[in-house]
PDB file as gemmi writes it, atoms N, CA and C in Angstrom:
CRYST1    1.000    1.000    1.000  90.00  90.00  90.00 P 1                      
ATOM      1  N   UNK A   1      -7.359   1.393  21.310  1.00  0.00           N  
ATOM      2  CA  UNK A   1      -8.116   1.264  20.076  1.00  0.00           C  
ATOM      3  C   UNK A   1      -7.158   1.169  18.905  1.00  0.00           C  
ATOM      4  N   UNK A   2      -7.548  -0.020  18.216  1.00  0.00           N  
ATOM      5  CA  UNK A   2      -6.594  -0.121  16.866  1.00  0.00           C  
ATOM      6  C   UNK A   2      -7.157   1.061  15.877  1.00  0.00           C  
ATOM      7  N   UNK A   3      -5.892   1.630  14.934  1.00  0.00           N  
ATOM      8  CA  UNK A   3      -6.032   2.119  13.615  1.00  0.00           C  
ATOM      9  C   UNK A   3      -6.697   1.643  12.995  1.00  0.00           C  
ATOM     10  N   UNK A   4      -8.004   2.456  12.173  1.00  0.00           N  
ATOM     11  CA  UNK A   4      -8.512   1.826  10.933  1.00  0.00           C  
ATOM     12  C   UNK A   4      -8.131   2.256   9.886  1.00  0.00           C  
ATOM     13  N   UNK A   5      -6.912   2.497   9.453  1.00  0.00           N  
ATOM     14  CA  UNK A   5      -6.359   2.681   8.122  1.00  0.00           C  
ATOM     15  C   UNK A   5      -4.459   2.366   8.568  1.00  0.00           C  
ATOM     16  N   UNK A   6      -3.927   1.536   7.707  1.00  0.00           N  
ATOM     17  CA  UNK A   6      -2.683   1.635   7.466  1.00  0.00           C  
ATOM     18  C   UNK A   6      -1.956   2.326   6.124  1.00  0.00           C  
ATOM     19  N   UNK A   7      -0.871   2.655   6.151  1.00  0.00           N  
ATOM     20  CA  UNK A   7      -0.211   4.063   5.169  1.00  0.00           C  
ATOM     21  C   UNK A   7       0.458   2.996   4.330  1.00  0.00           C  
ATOM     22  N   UNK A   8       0.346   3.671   3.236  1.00  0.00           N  
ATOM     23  CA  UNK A   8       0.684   2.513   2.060  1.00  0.00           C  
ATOM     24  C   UNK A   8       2.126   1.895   2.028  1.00  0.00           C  
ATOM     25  N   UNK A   9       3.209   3.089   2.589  1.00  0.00           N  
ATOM     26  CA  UNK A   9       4.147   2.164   2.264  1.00  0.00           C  
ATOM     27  C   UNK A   9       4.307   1.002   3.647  1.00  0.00           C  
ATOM     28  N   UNK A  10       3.392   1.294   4.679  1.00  0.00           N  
ATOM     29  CA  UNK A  10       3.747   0.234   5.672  1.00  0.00           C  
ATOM     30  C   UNK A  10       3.381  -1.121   5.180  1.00  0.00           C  
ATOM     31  N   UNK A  11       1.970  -0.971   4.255  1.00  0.00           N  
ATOM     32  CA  UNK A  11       1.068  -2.161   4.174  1.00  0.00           C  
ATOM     33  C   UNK A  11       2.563  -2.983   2.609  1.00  0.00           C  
ATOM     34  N   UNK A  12       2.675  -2.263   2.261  1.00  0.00           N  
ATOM     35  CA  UNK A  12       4.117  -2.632   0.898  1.00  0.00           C  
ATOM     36  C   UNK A  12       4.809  -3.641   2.063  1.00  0.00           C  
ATOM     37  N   UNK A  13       5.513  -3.658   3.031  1.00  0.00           N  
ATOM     38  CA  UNK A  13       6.301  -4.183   3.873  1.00  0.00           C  
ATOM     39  C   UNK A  13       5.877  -5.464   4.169  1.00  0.00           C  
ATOM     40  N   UNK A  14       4.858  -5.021   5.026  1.00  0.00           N  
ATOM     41  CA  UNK A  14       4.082  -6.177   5.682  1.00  0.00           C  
ATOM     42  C   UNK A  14       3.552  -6.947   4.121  1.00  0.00           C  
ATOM     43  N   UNK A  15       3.427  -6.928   3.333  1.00  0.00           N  
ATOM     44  CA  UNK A  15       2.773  -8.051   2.286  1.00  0.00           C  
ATOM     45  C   UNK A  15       3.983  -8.508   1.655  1.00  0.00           C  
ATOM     46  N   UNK A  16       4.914  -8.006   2.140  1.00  0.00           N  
ATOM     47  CA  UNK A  16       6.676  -8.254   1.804  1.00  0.00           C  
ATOM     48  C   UNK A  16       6.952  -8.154   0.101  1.00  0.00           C  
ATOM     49  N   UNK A  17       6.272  -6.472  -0.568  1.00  0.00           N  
ATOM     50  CA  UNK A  17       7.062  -6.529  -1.582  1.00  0.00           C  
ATOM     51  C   UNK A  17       7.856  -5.688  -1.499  1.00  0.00           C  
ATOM     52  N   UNK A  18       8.268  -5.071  -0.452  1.00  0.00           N  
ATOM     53  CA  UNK A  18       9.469  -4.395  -0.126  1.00  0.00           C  
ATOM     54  C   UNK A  18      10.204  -4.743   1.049  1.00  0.00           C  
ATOM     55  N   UNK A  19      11.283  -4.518   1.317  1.00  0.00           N  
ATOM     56  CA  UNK A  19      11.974  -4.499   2.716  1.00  0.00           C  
ATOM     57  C   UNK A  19      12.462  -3.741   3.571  1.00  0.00           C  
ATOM     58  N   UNK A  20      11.742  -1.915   2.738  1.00  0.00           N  
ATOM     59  CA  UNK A  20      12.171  -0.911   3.527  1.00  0.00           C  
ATOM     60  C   UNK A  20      11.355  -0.169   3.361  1.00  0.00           C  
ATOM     61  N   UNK A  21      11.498   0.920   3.966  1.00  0.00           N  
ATOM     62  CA  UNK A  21      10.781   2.658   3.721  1.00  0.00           C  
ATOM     63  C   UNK A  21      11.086   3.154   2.508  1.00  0.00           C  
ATOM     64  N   UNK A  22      12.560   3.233   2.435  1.00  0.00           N  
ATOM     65  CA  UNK A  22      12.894   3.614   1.140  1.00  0.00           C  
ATOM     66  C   UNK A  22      12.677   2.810  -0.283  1.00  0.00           C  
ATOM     67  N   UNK A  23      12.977   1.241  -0.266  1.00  0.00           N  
ATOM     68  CA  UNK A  23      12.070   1.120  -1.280  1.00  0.00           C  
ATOM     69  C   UNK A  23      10.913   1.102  -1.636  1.00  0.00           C  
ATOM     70  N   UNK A  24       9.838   1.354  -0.815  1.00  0.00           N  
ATOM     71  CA  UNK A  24       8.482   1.753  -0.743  1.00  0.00           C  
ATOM     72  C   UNK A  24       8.533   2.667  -2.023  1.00  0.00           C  
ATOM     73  N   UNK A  25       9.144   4.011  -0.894  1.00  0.00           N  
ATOM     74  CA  UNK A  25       9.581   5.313  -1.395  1.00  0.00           C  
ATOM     75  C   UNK A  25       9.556   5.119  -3.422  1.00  0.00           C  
ATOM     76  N   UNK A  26      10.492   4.080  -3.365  1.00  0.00           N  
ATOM     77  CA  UNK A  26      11.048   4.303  -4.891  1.00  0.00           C  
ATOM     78  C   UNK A  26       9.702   3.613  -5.982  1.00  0.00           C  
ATOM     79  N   UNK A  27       9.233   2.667  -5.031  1.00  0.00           N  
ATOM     80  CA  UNK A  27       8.516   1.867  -6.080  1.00  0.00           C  
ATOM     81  C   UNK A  27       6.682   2.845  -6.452  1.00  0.00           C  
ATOM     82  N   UNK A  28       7.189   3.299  -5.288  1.00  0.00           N  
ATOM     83  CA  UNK A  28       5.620   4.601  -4.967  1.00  0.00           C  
ATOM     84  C   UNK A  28       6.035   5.085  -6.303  1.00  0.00           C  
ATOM     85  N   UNK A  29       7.104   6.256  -6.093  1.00  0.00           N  
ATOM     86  CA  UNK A  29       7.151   7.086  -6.511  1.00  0.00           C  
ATOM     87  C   UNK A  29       7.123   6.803  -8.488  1.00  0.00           C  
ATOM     88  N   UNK A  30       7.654   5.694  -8.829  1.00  0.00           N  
ATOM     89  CA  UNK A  30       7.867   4.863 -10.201  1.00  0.00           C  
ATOM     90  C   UNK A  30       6.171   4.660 -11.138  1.00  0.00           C  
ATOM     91  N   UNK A  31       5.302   4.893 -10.166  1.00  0.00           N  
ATOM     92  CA  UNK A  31       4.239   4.651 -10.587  1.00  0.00           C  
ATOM     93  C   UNK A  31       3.689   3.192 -10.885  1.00  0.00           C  
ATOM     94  N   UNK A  32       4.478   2.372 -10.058  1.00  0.00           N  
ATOM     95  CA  UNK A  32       4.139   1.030 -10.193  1.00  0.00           C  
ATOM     96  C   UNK A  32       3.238   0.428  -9.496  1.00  0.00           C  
ATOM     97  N   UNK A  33       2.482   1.603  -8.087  1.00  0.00           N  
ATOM     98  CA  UNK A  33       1.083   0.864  -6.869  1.00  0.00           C  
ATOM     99  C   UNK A  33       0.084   1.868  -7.976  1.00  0.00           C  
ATOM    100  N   UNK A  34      -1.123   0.751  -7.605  1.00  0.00           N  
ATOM    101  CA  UNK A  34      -2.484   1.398  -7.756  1.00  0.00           C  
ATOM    102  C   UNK A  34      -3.000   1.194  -6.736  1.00  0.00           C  
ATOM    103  N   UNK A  35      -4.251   2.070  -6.261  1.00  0.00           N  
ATOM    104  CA  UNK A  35      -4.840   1.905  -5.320  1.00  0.00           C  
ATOM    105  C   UNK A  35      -6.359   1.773  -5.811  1.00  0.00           C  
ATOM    106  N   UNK A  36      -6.996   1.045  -5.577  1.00  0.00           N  
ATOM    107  CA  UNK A  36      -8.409   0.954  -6.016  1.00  0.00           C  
ATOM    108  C   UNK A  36      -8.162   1.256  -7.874  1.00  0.00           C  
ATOM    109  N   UNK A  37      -7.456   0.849  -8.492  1.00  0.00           N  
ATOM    110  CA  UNK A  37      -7.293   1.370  -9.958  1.00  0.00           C  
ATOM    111  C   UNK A  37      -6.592   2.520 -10.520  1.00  0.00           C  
ATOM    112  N   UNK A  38      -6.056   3.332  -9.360  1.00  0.00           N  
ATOM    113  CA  UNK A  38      -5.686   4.731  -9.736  1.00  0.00           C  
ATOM    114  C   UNK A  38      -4.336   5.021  -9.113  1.00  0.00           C  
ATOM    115  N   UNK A  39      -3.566   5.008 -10.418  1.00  0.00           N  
ATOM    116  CA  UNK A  39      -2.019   5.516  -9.961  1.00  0.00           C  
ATOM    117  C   UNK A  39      -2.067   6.601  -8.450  1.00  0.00           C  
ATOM    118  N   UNK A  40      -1.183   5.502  -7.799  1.00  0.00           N  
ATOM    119  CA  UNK A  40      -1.153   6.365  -5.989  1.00  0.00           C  
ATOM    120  C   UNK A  40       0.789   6.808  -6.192  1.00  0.00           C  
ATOM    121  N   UNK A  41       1.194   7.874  -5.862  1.00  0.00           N  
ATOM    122  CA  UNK A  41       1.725   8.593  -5.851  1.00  0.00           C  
ATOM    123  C   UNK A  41       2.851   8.549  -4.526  1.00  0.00           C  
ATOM    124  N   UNK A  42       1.544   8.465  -3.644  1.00  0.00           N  
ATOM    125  CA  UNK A  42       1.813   8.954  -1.914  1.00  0.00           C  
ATOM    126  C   UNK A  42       2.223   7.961  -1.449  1.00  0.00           C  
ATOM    127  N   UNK A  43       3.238   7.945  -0.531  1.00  0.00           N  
ATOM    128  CA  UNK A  43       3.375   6.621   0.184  1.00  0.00           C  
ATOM    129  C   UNK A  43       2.769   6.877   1.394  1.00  0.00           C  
ATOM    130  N   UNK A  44       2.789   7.725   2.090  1.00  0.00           N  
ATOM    131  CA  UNK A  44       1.696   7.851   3.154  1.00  0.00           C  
ATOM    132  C   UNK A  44       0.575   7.914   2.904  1.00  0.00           C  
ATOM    133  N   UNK A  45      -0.141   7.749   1.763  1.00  0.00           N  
ATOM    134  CA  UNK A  45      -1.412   7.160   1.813  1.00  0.00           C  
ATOM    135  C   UNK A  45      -2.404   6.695   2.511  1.00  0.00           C  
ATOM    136  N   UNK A  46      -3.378   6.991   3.271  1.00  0.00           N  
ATOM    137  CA  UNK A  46      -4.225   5.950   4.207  1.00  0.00           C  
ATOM    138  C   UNK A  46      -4.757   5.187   3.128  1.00  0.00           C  
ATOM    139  N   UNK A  47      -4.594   3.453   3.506  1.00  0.00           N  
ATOM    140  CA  UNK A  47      -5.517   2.757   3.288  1.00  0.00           C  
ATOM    141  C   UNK A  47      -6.380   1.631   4.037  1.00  0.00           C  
ATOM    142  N   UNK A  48      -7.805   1.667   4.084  1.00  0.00           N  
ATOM    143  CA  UNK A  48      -8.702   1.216   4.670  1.00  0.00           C  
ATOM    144  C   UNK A  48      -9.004   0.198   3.965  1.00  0.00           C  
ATOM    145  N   UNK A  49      -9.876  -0.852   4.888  1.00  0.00           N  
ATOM    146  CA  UNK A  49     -10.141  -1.584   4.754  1.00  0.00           C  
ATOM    147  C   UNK A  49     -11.051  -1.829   3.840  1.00  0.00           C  
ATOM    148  N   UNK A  50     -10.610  -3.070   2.977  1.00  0.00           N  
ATOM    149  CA  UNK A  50     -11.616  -3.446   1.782  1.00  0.00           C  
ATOM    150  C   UNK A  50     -10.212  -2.672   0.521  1.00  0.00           C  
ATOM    151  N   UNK A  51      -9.773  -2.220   0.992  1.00  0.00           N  
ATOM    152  CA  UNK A  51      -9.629  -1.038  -0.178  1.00  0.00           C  
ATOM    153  C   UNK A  51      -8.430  -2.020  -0.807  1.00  0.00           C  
ATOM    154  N   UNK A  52      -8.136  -2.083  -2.671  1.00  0.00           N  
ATOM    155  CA  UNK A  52      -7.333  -2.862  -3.022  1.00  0.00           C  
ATOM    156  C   UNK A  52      -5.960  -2.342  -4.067  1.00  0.00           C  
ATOM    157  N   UNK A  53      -4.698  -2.450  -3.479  1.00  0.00           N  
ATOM    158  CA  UNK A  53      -3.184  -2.446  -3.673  1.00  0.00           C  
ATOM    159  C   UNK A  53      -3.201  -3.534  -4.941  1.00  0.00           C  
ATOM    160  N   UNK A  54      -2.635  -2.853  -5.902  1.00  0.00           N  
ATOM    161  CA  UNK A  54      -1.793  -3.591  -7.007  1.00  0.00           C  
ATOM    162  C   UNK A  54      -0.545  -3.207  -7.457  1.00  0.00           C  
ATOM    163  N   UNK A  55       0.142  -4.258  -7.540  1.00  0.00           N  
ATOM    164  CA  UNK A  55       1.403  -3.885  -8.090  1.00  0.00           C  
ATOM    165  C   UNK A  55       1.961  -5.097  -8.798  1.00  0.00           C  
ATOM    166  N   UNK A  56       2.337  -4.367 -10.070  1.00  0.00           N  
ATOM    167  CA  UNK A  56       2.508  -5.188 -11.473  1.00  0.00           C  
ATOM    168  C   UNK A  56       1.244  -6.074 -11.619  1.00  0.00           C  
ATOM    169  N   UNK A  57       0.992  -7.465 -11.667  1.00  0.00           N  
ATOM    170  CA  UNK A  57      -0.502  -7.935 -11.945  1.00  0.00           C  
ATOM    171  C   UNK A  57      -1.094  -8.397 -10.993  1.00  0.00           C  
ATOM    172  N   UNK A  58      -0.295  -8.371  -9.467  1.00  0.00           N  
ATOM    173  CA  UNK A  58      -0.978  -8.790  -8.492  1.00  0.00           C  
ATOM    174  C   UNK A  58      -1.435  -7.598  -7.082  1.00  0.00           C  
ATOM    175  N   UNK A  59      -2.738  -8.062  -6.995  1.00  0.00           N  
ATOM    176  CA  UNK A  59      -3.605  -7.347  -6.531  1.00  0.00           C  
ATOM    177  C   UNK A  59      -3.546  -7.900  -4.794  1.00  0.00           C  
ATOM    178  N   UNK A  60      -3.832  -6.820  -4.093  1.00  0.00           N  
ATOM    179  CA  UNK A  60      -3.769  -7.074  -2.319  1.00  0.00           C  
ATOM    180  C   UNK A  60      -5.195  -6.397  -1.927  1.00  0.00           C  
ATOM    181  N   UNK A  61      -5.776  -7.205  -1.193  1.00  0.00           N  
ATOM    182  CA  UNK A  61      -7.383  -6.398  -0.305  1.00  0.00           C  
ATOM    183  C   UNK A  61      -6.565  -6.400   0.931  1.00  0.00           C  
ATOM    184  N   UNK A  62      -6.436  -4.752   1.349  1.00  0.00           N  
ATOM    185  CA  UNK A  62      -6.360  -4.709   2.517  1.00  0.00           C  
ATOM    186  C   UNK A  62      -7.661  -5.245   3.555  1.00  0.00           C  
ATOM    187  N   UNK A  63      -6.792  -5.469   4.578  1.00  0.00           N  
ATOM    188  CA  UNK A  63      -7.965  -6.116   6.278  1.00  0.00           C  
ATOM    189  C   UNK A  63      -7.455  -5.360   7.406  1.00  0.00           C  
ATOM    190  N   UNK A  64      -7.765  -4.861   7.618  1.00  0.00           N  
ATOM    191  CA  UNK A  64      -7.630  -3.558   9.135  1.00  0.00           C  
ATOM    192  C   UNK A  64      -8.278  -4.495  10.183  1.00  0.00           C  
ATOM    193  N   UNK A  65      -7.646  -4.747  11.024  1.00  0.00           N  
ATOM    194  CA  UNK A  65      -8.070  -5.843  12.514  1.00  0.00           C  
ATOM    195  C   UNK A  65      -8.599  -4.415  13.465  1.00  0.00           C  
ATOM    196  N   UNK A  66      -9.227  -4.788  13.951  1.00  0.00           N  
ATOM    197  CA  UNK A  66     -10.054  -3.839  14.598  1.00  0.00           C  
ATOM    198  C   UNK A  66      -9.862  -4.226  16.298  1.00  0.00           C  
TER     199      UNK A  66                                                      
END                                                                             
């Protein structure tokens, strides 16, 4: 059974605005992701599907494959 939520800094990777854990880490921590509108903090974060990643003016809808 697939995961229905991926952790924020994985989904950062895979949409390739980072190329590591650690810059995840830095860009998390900078206050530069929103999650649904609201400064996210966490890089382990769950995020589910539908749910939408911004960073600087561009916006990501996560899709969880089931």
């Amino acid at each position: 059974m697939a995961a229905d939520f991926i952790k924020l800094d994985q989904f950062l990777k895979i949409i390739n605005v980072v190329r590591s854990g650690g810059e995840a880490k830095l860009i998390i921590r900078s206050g530069e992701v929103l999650v649904n509108g609201e400064m996210e903090l966490r890089r382990g974060r769950k995020l589910y599907d539908e749910d939408i990643v911004t960073i600087e003016d561009t916006s990501f809808t996560v899709h969880i494959s089931t």
